[in-house]
MITIKE-409765 format. One line per field, with one value per atom (N, C-alpha, C): atom name; x, y, z; residue in one letter; residue number from 0. Coordinates in steps of 0.001 Angstrom, whole numbers. Example, Ala and Ser with C-alpha at 12.3 -4.5 7.8 and 13.67 -1.06 7.14 Angstrom:
<nodes>
atome = N_CA_C_N_CA_C
x = 13190_12300_13200_12850_13670_12900
y = -5690_-4500_-3300_-2250_-1060_30
z = 7800_7800_7800_7080_7140_7870
residu = a_a_a_s_s_s
num = 0_0_0_1_1_1
</nodes>
This chain:
<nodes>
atome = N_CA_C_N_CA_C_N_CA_C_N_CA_C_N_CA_C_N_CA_C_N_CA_C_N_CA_C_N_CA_C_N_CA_C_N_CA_C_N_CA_C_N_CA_C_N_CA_C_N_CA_C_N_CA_C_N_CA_C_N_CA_C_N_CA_C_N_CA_C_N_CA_C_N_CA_C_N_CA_C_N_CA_C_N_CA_C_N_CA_C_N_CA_C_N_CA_C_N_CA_C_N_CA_C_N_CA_C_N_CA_C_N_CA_C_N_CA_C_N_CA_C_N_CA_C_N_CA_C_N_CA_C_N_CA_C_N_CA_C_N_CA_C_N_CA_C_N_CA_C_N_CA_C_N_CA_C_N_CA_C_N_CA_C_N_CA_C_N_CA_C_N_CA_C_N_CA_C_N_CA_C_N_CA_C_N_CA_C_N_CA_C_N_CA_C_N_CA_C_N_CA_C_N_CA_C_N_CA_C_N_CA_C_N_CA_C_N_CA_C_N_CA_C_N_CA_C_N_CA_C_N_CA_C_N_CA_C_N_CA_C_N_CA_C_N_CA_C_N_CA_C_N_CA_C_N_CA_C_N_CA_C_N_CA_C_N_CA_C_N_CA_C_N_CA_C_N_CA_C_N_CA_C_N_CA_C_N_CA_C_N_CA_C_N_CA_C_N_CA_C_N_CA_C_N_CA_C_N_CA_C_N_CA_C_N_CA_C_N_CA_C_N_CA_C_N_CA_C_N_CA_C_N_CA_C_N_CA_C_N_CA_C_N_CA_C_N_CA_C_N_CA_C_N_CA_C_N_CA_C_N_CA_C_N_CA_C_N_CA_C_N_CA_C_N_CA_C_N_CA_C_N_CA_C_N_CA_C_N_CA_C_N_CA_C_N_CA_C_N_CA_C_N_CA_C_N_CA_C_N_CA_C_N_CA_C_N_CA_C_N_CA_C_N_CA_C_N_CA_C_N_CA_C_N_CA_C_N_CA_C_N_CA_C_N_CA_C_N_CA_C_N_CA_C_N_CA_C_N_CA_C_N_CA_C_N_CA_C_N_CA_C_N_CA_C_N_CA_C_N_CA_C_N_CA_C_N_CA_C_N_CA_C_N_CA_C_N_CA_C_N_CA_C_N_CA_C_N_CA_C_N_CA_C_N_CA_C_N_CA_C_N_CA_C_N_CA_C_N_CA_C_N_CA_C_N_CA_C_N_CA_C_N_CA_C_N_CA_C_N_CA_C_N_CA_C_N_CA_C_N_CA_C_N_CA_C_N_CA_C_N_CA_C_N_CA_C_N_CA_C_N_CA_C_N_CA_C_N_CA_C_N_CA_C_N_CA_C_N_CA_C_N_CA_C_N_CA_C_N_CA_C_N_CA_C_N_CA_C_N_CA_C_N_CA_C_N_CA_C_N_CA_C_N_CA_C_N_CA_C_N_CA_C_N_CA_C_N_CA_C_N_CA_C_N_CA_C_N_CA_C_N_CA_C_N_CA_C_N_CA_C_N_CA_C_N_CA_C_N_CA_C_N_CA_C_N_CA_C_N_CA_C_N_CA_C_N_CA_C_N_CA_C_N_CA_C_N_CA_C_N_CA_C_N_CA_C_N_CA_C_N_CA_C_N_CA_C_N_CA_C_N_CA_C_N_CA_C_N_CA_C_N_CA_C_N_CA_C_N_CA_C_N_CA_C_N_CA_C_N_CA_C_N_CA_C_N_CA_C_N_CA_C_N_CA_C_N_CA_C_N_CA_C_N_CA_C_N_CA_C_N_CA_C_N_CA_C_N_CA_C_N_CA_C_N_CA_C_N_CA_C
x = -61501_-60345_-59779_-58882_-57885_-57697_-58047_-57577_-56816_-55955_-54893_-54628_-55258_-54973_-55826_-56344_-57246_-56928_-56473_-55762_-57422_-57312_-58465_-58253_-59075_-59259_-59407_-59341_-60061_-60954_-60467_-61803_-62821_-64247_-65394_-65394_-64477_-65000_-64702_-63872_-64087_-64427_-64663_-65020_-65504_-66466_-66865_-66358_-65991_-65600_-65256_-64830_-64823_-64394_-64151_-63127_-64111_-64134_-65119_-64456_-64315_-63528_-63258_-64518_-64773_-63993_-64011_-63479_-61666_-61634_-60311_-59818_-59977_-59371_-59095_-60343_-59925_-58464_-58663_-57563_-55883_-56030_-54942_-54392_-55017_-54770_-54853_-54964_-55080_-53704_-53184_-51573_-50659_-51025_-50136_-50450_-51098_-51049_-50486_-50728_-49447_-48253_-48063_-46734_-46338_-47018_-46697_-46840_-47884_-47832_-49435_-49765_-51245_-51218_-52566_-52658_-54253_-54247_-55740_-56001_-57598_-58145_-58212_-58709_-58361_-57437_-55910_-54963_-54881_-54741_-54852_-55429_-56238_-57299_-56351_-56146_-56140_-54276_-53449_-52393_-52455_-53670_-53722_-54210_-55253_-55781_-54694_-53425_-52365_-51680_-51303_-50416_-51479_-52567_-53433_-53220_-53433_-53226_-51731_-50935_-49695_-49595_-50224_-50425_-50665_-52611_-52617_-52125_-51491_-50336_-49580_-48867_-47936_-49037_-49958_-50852_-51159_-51371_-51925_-51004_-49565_-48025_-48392_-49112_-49127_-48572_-48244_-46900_-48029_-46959_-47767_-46800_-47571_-46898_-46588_-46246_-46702_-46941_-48059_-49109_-48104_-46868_-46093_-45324_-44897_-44829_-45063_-46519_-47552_-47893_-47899_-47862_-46874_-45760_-44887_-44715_-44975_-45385_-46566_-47393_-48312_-48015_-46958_-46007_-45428_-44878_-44083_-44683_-45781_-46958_-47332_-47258_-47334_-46397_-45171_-43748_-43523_-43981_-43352_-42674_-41384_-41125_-41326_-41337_-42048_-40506_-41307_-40481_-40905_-40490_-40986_-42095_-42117_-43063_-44355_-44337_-45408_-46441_-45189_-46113_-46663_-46178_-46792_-48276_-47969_-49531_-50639_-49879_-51008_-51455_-50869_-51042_-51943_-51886_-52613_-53929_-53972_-54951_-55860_-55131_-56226_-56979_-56158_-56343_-57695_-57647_-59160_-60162_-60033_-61142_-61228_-60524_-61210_-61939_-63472_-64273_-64012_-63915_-64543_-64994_-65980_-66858_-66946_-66404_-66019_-67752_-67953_-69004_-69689_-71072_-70592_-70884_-70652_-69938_-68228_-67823_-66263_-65724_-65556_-65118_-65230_-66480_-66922_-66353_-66357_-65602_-64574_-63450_-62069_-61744_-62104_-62417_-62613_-63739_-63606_-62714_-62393_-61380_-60042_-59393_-58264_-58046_-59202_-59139_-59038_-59018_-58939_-57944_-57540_-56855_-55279_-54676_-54004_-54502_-54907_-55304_-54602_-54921_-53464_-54429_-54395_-54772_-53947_-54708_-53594_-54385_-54520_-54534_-54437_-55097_-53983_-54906_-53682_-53759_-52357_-52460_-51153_-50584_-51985_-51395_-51650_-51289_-50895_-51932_-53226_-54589_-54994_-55276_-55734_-54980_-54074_-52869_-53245_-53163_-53368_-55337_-55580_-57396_-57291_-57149_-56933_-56194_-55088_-54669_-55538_-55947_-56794_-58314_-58516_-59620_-59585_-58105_-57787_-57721_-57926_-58624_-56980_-55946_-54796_-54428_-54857_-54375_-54942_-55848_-56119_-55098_-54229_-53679_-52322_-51581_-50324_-50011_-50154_-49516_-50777_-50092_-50856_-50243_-50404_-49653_-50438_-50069_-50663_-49697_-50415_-49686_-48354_-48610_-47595_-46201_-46351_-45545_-44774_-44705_-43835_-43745_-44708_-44967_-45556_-46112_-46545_-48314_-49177_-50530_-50987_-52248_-52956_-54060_-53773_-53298_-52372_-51307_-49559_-49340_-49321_-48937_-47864_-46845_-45439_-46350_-47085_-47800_-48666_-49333_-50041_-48536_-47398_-45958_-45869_-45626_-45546_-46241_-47339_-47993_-47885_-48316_-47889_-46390_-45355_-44017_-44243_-44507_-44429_-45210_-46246_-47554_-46942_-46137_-45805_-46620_-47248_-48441_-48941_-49060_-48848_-50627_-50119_-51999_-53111_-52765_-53671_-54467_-53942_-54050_-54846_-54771_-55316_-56600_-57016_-58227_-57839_-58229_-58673_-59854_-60282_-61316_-61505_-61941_-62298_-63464_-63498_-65154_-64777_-63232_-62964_-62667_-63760_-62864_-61743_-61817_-60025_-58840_-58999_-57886_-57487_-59034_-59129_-59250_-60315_-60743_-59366_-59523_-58310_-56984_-56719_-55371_-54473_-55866_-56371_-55543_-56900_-56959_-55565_-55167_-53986_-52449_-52671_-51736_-51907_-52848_-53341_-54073_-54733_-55224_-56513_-57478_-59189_-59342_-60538_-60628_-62172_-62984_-64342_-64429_-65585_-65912_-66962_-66709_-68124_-68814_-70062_-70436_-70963_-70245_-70364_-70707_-71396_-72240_-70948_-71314_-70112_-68947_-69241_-68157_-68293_-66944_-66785_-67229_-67888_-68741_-67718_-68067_-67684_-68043_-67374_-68573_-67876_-66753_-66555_-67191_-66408_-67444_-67665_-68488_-68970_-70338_-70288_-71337_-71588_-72621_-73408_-72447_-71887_-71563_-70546_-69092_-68237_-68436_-70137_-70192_-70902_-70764_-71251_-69846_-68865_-67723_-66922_-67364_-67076_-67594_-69017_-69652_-69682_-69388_-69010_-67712_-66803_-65571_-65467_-66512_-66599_-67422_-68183_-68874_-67422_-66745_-65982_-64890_-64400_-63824_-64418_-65426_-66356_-66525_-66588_-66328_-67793_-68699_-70201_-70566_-69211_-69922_-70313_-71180_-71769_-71266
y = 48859_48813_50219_50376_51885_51684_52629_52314_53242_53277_54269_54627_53356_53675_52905_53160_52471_52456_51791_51028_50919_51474_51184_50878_50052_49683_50420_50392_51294_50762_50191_49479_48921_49071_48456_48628_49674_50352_51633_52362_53688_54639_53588_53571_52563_52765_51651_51554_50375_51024_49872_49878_48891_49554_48476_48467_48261_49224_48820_48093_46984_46409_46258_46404_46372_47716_49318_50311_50106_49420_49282_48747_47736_47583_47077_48250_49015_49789_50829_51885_50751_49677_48887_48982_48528_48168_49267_50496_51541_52272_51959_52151_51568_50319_49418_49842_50039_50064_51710_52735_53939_53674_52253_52003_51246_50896_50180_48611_48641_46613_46694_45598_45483_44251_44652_43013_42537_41777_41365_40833_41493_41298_40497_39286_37684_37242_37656_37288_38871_39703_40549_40524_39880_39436_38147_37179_36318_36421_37295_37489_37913_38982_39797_38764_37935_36951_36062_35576_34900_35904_36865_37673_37790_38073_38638_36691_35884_34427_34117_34605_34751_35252_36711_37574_36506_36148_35188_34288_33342_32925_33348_34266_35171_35829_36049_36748_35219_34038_33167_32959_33608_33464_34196_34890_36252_37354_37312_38865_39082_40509_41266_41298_42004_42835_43803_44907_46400_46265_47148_47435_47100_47797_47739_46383_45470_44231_43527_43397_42767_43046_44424_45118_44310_44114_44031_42322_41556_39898_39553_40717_41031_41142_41987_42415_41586_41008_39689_38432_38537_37568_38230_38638_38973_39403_39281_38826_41105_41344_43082_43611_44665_44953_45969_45833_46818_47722_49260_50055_50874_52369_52827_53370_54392_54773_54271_53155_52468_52136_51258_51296_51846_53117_54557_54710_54587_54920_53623_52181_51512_51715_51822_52358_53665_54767_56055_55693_54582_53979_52999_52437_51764_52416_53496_54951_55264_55550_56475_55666_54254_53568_52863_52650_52566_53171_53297_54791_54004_55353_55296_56490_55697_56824_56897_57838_57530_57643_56684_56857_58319_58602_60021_60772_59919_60059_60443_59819_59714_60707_61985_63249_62651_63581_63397_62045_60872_59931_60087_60550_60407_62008_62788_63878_63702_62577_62143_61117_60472_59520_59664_60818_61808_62515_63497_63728_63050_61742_60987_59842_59675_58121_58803_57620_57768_57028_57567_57061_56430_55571_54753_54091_53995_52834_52111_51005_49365_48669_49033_48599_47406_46516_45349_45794_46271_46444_46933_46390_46224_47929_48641_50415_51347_52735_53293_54320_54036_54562_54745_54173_55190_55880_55630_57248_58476_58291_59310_60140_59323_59366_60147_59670_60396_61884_61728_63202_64428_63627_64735_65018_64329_64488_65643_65180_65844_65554_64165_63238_62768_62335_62310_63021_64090_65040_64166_63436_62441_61666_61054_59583_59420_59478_58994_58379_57142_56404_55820_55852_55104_54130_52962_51769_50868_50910_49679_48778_47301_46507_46093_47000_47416_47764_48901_49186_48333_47429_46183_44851_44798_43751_42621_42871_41989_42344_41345_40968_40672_41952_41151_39678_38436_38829_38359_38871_38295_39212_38130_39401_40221_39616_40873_42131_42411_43623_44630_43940_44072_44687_43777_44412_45617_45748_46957_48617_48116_49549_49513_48192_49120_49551_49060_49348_50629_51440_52414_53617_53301_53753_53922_52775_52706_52511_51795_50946_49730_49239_47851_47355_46061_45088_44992_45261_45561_47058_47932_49014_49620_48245_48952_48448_49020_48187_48368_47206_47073_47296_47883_48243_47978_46665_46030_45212_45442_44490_42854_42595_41288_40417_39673_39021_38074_37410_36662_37667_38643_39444_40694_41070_42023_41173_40894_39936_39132_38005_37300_37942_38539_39412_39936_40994_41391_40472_39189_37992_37639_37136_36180_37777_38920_39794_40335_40127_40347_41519_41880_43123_42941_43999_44000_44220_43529_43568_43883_44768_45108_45056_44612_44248_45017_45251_46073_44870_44662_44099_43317_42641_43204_41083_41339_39668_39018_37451_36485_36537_36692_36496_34943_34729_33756_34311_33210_33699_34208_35306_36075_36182_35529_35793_36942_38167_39138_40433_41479_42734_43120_43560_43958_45080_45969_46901_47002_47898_47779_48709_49811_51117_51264_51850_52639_53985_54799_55750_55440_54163_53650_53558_54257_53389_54187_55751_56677_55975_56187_55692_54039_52912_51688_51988_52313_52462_53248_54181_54955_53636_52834_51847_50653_50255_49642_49911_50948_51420_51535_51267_51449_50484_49353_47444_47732_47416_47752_47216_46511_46206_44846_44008_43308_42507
z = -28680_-29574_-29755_-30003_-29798_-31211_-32533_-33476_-34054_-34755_-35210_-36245_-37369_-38366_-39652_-40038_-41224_-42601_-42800_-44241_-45198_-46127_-47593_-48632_-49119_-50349_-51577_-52689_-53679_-54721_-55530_-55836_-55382_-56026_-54986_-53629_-52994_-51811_-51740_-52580_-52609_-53889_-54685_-55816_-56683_-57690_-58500_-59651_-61017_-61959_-63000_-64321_-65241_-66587_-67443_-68422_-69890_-70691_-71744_-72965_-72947_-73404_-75302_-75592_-77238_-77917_-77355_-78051_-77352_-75926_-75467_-76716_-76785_-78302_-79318_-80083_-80934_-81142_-80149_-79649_-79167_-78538_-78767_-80110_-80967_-82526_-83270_-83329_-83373_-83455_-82171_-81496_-82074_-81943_-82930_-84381_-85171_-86608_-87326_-86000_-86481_-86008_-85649_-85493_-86659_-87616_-88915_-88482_-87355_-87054_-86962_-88169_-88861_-87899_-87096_-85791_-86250_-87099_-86741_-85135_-84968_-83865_-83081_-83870_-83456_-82647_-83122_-82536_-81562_-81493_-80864_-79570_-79187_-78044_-77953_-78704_-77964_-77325_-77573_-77266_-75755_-75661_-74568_-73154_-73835_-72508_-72381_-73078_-73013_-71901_-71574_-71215_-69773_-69987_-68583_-68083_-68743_-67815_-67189_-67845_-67175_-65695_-66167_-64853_-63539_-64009_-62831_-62552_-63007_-62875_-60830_-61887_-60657_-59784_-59814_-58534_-57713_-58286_-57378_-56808_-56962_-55755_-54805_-54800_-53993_-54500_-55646_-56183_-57039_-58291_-58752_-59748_-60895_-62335_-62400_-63113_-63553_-65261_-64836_-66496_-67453_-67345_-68847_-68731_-68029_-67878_-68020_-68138_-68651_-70129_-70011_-71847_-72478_-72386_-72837_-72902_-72349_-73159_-73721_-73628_-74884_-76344_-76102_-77374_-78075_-76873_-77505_-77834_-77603_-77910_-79702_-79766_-81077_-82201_-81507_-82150_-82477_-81592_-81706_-80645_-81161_-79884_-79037_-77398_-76861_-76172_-76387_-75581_-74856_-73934_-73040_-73842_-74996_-75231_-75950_-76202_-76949_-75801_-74234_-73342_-72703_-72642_-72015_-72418_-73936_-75199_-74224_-74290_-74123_-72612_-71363_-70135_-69844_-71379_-71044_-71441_-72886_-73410_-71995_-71163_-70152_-69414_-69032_-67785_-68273_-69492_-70447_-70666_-70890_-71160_-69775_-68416_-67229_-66604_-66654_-66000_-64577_-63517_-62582_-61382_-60681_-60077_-58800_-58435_-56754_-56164_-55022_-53828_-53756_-53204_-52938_-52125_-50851_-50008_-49164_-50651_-50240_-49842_-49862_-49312_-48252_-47592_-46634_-45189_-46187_-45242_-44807_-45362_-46276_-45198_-45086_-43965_-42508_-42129_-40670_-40606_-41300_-41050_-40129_-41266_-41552_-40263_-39519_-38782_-37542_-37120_-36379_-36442_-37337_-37573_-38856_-38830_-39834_-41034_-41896_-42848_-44545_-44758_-46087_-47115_-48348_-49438_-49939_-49900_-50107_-51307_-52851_-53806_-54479_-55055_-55801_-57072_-57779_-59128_-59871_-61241_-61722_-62529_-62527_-62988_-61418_-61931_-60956_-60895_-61453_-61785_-60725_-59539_-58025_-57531_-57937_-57021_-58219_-58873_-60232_-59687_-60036_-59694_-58225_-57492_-56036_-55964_-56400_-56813_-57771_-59136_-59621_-59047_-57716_-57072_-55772_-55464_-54086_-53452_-53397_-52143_-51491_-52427_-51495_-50541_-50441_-49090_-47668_-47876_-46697_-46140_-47303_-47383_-46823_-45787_-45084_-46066_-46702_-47877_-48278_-50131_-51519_-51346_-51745_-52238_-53126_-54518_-55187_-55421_-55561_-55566_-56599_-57514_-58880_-58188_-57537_-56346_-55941_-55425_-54268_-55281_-56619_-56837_-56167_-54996_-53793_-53732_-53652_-53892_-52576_-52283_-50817_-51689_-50623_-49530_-49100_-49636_-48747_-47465_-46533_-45198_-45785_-46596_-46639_-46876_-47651_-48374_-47434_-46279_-44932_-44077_-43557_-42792_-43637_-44772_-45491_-45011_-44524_-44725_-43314_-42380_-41011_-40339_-41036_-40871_-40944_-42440_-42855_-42325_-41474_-41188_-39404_-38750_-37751_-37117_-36894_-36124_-36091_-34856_-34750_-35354_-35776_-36110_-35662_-33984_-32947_-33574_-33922_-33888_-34905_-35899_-37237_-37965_-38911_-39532_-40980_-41784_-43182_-43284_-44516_-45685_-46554_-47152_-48247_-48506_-50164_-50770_-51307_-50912_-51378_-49974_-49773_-48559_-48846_-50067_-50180_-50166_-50517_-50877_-49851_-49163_-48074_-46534_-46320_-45420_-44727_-45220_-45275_-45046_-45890_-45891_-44804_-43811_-42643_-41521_-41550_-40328_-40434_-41630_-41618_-40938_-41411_-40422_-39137_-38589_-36859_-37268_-38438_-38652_-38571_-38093_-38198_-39428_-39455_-41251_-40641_-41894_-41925_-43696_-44057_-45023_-45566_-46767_-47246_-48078_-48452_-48570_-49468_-51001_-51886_-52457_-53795_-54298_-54737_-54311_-55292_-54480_-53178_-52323_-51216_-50736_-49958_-48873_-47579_-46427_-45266_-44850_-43725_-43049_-41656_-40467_-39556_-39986_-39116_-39366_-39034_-39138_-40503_-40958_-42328_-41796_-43152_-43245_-44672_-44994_-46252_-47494_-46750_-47810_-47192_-47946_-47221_-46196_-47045_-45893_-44582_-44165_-42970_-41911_-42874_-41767_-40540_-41015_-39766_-38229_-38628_-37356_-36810_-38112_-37473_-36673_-36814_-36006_-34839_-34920_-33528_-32990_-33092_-32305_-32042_-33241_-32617_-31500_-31664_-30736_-29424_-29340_-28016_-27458_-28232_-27819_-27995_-29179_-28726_-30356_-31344_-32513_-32104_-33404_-33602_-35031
residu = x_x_x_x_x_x_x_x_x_x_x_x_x_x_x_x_x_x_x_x_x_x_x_x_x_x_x_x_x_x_x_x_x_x_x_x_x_x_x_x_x_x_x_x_x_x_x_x_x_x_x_x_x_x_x_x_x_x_x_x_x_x_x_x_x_x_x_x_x_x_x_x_x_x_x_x_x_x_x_x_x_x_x_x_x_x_x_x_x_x_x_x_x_x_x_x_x_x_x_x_x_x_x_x_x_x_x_x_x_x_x_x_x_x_x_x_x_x_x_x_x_x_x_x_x_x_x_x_x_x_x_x_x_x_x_x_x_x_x_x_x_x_x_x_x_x_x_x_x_x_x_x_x_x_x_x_x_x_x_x_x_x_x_x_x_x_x_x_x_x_x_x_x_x_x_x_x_x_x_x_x_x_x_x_x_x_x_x_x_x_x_x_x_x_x_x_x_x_x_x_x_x_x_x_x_x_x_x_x_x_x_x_x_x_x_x_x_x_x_x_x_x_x_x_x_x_x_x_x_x_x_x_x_x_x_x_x_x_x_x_x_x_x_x_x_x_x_x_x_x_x_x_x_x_x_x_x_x_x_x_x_x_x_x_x_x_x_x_x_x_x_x_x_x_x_x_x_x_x_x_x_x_x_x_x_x_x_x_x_x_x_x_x_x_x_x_x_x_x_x_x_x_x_x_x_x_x_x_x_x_x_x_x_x_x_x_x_x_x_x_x_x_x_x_x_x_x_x_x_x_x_x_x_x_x_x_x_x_x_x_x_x_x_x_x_x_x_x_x_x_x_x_x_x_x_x_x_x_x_x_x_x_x_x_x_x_x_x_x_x_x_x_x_x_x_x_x_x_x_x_x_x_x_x_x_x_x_x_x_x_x_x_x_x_x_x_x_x_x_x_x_x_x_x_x_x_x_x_x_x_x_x_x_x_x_x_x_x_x_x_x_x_x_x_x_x_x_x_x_x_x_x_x_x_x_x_x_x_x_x_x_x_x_x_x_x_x_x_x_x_x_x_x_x_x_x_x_x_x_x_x_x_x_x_x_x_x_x_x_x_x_x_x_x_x_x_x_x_x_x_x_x_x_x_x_x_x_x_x_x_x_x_x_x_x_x_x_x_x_x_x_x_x_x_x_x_x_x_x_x_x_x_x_x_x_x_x_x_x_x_x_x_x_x_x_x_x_x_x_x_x_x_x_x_x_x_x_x_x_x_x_x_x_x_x_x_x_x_x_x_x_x_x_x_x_x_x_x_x_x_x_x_x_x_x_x_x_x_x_x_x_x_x_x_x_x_x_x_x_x_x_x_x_x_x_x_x_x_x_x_x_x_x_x_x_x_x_x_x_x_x_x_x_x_x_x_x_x_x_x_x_x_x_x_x_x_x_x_x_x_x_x_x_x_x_x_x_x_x_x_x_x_x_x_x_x_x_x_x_x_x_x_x_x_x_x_x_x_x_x_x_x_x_x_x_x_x_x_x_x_x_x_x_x_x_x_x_x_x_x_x_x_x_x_x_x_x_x_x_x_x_x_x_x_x_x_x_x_x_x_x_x_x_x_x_x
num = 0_0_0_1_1_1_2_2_2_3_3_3_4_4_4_5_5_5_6_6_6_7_7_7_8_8_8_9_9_9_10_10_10_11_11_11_12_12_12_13_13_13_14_14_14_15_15_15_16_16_16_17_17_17_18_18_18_19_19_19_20_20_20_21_21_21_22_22_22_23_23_23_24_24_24_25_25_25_26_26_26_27_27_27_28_28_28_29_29_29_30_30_30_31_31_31_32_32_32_33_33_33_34_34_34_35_35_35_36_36_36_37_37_37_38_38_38_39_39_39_40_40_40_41_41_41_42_42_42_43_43_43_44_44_44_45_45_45_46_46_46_47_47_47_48_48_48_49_49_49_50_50_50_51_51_51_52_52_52_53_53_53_54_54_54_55_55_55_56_56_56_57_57_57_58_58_58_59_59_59_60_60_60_61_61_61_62_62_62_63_63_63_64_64_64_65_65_65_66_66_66_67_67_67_68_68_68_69_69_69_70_70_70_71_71_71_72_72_72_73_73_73_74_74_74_75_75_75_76_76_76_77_77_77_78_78_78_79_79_79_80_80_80_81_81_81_82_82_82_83_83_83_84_84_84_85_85_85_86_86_86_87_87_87_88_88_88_89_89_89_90_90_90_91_91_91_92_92_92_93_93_93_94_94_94_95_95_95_96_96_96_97_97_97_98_98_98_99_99_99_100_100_100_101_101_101_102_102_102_103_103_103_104_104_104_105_105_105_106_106_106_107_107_107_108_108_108_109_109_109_110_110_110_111_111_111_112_112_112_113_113_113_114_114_114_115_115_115_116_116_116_117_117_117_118_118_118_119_119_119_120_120_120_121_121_121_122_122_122_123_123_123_124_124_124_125_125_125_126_126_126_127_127_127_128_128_128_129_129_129_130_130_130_131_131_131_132_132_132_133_133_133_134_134_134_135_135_135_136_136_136_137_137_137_138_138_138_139_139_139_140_140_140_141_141_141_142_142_142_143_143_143_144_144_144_145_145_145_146_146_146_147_147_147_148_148_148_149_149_149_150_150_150_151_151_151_152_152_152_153_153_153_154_154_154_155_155_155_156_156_156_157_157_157_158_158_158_159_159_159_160_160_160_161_161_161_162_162_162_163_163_163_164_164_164_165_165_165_166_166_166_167_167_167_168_168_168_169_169_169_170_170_170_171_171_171_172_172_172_173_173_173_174_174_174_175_175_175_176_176_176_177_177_177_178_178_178_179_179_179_180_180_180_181_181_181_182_182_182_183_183_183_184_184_184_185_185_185_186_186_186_187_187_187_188_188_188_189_189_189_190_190_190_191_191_191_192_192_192_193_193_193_194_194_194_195_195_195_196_196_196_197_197_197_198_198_198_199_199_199_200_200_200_201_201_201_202_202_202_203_203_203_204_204_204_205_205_205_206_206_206_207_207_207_208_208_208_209_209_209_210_210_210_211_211_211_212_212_212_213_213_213_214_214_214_215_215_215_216_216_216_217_217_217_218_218_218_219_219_219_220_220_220_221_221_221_222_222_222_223_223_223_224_224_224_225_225_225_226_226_226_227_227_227_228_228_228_229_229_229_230_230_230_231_231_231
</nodes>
């Protein structure tokens, strides 16, 4: 295989990471109440899982939201109104209470890659938290193109979102590989655009019978094997 260009994931493959949800909010209601809007909790939560079910909703189309979009029939789920800067507060508020911890390996990968391939991340998430994260890491200096799915509004795995990055990337399906720990969303995504998909390997997934490996820092040297016609 001649490969040209390797498209990645970011969550659960170039990083691990999660949302602590009990002080999240707090700090929601927090925001809201120096705004002069007293939210009991109760409804507060249950506004927010109203607004995140919406979301899925529109992701099981294949499309997407952006954070403050979603913020914002939150808002209105609770009869307040939202503007740029309130959603800014609750967007900086997710950023801080999302930890996450890159591999650590990832340099290192993200380095041989780079040097060989054109290298891109293809996101589905509704903030703009891995382009941000990547920059204060450094690690964008790797990346030909970021793209989260906030971006296009478009959800892998819709091929439009897959045409996207190799239009932009200029390289044909043959040419390229995906990097992901979701096979509905990575996997899939991949197959259904003529793209190689390799899988990292991760619990509570649907069965995959194509290439997969254990860790992202396995994937320098899986690809020098694939390229060799010699994987498994």
């Amino acid at each position: 295989m001649n490969i040209k260009a390797v498209i990645l994931d970011f969550g659960g493959t170039l990083a691990d990471g999660g949302l602590d949800w009990d002080p999240y909010h707090e700090r929601i209601r927090s925001i809201l109440a120096s705004r002069g809007n007293l939210v009991e909790m109760s409804k507060l939560k249950r506004a927010l899982r109203e607004a995140l079910a919406d979301l899925n909703k529109v992701r099981a189309r294949g499309k997407d939201m952006t954070f403050e979009d979603v913020y914002d029939m939150f808002l209105a789920k609770l009869d307040l109104p939202g503007d740029r800067e309130v959603l800014k507060e609750l967007h900086d508020n997710f950023k801080a209470h999302y930890k996450t911890e890159y591999f650590h390996c990832i340099e290192d990968v993200l380095k041989s890659l780079s040097a060989k391939y054109k290298v891109a991340l293809l996101s589905n998430t509704m903030s703009d938290q891995p382009r941000e994260l990547l920059e204060e890491a450094g690690y964008d200096k790797y990346f030909e193109l970021i793209i989260c799915s906030r971006d296009l509004e478009i959800r892998k795995p819709n091929p439009k979102i897959f045409k996207y990055m190799l239009d932009n990337l200029g390289v044909n399906p043959e040419e390229t590989v995906h990097v992901g720990d979701s096979v509905e969303a990575d996997m899939y995504g991949a197959r259904d655009s003529g793209i190689t998909g390799v899988w990292i390997k991760s619990p509570n997934q649907p069965l995959w019978s194509g290439h997969a490996i254990s860790s992202i820092c396995e994937l320098p040297r899986f690809l020098e094997v694939l390229e060799d016609g010699e994987s498994s």
